[in-house]
Each structure stands twice: as C-alpha cells, then as structure tokens.
C-alpha positions in Angstrom: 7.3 0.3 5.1 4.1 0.1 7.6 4.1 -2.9 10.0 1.0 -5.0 9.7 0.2 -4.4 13.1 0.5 -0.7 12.3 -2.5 -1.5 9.4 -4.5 -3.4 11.3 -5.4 -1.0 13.9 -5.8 2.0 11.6 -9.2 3.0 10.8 -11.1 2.4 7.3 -10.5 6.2 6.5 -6.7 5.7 7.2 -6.3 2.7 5.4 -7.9 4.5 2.5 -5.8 7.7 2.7 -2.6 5.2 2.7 -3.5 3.3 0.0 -4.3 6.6 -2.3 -0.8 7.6 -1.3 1.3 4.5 -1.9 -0.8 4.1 -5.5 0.5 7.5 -6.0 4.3 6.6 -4.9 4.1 3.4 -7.4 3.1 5.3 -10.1 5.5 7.6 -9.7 8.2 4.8 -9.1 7.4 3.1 -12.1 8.2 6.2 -14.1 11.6 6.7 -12.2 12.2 3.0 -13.4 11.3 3.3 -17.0 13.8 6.4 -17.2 16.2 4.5 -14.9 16.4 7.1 -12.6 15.3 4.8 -9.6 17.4 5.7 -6.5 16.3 2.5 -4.0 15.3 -0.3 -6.6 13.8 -2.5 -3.2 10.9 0.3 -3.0 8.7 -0.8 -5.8 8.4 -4.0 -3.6 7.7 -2.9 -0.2 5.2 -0.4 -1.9 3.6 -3.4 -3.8 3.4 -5.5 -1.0 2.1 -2.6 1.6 -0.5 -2.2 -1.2 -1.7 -5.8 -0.8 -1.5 -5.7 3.0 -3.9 -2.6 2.7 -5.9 -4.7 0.1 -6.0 -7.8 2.0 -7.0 -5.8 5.6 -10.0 -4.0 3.4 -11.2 -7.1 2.3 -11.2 -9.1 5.6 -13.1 -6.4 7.1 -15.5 -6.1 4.7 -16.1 -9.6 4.6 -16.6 -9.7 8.4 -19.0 -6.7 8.6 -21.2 -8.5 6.0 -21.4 -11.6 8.1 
C-alpha cells in the first residue's frame, strides 16, 4: 500500500498511471471474492482506500490550480 507521502509527491501522470492500475487490481479482486478465491481478504481495503487517496490528491490539486 503507497504512503500518502509517497502520493503526494508523485506527478499528475503518476497518479493517473496508479490509479488505472489499482482500478484494475479491484476489479480483479472483486471477482476473486465473488468466486471465493480471495487469498488476502485485507486487500480490497487498502486498494479502496489507496484509490480515494489518489482521488482525494487529484482533487486538491485541481482545485488549487484553478484558484
């Protein structure tokens, strides 16, 4: 699971690149669950919650860039 202070100091492109990756992860974790072949349950959450960190960063930036 990435640090925040690991997120915050990655560039826009980064951020984006991650964020395509961990959507990709969670899709594929949520399958794994449905078919209860999930081997480390706690994942689904750190990838949801490094997926709102990402969210969260994008935001602030954009909101500061606009200003």
């Amino acid at each position: 699971m990435a640090k925040i202070a690991d997120l915050k100091v990655a560039t826009d492109d980064q951020l984006s690149t991650q964020l395509g990756e961990l959507k990709r992860e969670q899709f594929n974790l949520r399958f794994q669950a449905a078919t209860n072949q999930l081997e480390k349950p706690s994942r689904v959450r750190e990838v949801r919650r490094t997926i709102a960190q990402i969210k969260t960063l994008q935001t602030e930036r954009s909101r500061s860039a606009a200003k």
